[in-house]
N, C-alpha and C positions, 0 to 999 in steps of 0.2 A: 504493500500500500504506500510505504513510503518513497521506493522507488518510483511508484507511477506519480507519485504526487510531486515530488522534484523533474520528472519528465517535464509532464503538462508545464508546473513553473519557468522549465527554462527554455520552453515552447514559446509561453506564454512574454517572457522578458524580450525572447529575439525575434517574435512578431513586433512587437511595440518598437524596438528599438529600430526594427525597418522601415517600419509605415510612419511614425511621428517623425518628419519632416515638412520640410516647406518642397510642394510638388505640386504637377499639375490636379492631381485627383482630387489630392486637399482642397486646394485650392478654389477647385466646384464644388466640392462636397460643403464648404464652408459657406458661399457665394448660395447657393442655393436654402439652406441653413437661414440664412440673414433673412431671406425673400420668405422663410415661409412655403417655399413652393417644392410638392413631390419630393418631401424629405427624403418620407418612409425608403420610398420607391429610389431612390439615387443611394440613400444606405444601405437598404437592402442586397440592391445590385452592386454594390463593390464591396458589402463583407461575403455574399454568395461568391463572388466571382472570384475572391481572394480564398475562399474555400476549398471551391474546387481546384486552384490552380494548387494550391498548397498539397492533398489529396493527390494531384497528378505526381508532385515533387517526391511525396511520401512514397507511393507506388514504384517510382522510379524512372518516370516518364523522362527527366532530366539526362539523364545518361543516354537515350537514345536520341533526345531532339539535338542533341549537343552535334551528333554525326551529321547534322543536316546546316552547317553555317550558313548557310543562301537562306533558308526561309527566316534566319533570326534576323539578317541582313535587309531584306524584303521588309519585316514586317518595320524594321527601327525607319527606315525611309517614309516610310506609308506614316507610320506616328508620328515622324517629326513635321513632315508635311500639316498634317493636321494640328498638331500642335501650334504651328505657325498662323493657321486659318483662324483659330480661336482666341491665338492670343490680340493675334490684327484684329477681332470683333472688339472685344475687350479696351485695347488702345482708341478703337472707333467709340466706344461709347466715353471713355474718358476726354473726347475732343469736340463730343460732339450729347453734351450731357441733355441736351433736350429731349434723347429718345427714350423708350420705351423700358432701355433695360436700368433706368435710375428708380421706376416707380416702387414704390412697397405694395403696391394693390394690387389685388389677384389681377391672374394673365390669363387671356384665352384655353379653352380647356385642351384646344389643341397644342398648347405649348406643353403641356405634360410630355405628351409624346415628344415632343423634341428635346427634352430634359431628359427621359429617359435614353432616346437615342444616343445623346452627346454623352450621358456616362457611360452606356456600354462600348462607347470608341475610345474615350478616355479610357476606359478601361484596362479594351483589350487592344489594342492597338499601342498601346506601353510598352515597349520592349522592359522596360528596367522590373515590372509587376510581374515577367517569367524570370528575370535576372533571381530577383528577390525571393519570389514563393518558388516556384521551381526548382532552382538551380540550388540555391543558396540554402536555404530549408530545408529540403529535400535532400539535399547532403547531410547535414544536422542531423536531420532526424536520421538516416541511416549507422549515423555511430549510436544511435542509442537502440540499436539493435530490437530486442520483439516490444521497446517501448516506443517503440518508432510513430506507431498512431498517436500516440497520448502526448507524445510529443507535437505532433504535427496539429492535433485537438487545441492544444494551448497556445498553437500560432495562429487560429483562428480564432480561438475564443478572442485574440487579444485585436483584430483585424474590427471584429464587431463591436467590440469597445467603444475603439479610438472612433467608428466611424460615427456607430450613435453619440457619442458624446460630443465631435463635432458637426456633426448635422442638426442635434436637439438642442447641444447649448448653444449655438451659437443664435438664437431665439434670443438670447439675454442680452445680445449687441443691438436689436430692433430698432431700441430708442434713438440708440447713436446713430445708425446707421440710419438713421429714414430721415435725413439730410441729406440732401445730393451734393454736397462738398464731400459727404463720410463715402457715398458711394464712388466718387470718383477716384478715392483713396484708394479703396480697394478694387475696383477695377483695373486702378494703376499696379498693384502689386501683383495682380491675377496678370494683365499682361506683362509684365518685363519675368513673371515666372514661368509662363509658359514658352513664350519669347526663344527664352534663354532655351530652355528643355529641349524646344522644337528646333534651334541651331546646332547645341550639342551634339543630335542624334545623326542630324545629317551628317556633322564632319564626322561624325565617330565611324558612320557607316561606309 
């Protein structure tokens, strides 16, 4: 018992200690937070989707994808690319604060769907989120031999965390932020973060 329980623990430390940074994912995930809009639904799909990538890593999936350097090459072009698309929206709305995406009031119902869509590219169009749960985890938890799940358990459990706790607390910045000088703040940091990410990828690739 005590074994699995320092597993899961140090499962649970080196998810945290991957995903709390300042990143593109964050980034929405916080931005959306603020707005109120499609928390659940944008938290839900990146601690699900951190799950399963985690899960593939635990199984062993990392060790084979690894043989295939063009698709990890592929997919980092493809995310930088879009990285770049979103963070130029971002910079657009910090220069041009009279549209739409400074309001606090609900948005078209059809905007949902495209909150969801942008987190599942955000997502999986990441190369660094298979670097992390994949490669990186997935090795981890293979030294810790038949506790390898419990391990891999407490890199999720900690994925869910971080992301409810930044999607739901981030409701408590509302006040501040429902000033469009607060929003253009943070739109400023959502682009020069994605900005950055989405150059990175390209040279790197």
């Amino acid at each position: 018992m005590n074994n699995a329980l320092t597993a899961a623990a140090a499962g649970f430390g080196t998810g945290l200690s991957l995903i709390v940074a300042i990143g593109a994912q964050n980034a929405f995930v916080l931005r959306q937070g603020v707005r109120r809009h499609a928390v659940l639904a944008v938290v839900g799909i990146c601690a699900l989707s951190d799950a399963v990538l985690i899960a593939l890593g635990v199984a062993g999936v990392g060790a084979i994808v690894v043989a295939w350097p063009d698709a990890v090459r592929a997919v980092g072009i493809v995310g930088g690319v879009f990285l770049l698309c979103y963070g130029a929206l971002a910079a657009r709305r910090v220069l041009r604060p009279g549209t739409g995406g400074l309001s606090t009031e609900g948005e078209a119902a059809g905007s949902i769907r495209r909150a969801v869509l942008t987190c599942l590219a955000m997502t999986w169009l990441n190369p660094h989120v298979y670097l992390d749960t994949v490669f990186l985890v997935g090795s981890l938890a293979a030294d810790r031999g038949p506790l390898r799940w419990t391990f891999g358990l407490g890199a999720a459990l900690a994925s869910l965390c971080w992301f409810a706790a930044l999607g739901l607390g981030a409701r408590l910045l509302g006040r501040v932020l429902a000033r469009p000088a607060a929003w253009r703040v943070l739109d400023g940091l959502v682009a020069v973060t994605m900005l950055g990410l989405g150059a990175m990828l390209l040279i790197g690739t």
